[in-house]
N, C-alpha and C positions, 0 to 999 in steps of 0.2 A: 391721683398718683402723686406719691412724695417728693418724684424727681421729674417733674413735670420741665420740660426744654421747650419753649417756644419761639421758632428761628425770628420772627418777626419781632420780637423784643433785643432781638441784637443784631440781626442786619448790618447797622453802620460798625459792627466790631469783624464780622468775617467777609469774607469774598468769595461769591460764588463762581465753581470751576466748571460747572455739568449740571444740567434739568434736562431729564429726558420723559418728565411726564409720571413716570414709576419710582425715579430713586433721583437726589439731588445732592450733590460733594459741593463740602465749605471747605476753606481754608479762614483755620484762623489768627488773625492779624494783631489781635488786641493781647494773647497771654489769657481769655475765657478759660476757665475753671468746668472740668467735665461733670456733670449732675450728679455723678454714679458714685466718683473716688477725691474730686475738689481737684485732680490735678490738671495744669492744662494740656489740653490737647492741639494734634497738630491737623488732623482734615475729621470731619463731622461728614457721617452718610445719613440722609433721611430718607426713609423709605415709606412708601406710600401704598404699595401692593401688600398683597398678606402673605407672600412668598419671594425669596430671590433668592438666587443664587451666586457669589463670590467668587471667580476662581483665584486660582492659586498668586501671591503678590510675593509674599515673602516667608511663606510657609504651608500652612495645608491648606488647600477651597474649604469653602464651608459655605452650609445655607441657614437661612434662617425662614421661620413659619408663625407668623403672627397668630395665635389662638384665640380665642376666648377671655384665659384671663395669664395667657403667657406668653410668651414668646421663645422658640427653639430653636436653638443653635446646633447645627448639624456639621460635625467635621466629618472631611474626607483624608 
């Protein structure tokens, strides 16, 4: 993968807010650089199921479904 994110390579740059086992919220502290767009971002979600669900925060819920060789974003 081109944009390979390994949270254990940066640990001492974010702060973890939530591990529940399925999905884990960073906050980050350092001004890190998102893999996707180089810009930085403000919380990091890692998910570890091949499905979740989102709801609504500050516009539509959405889910996501980890595939084979994609991943799908589903808005509500």
């Amino acid at each position: 993968m081109a944009h390979e994110f390994d949270i254990h390579d940066h640990r001492h740059r974010v702060k973890q807010l939530r591990d529940d086992g399925d999905t884990a919220v960073f906050e980050n502290r350092d001004e890190l650089a998102c893999p996707a767009c180089s810009d930085p971002f403000e919380r990091l979600l890692l998910i570890r199921s091949e499905t979740i669900s989102v709801p609504e925060n500050s516009g539509e819920p959405f889910c996501l479904a980890r595939c084979t060789e994609t991943i799908a974003l589903f808005r509500h």
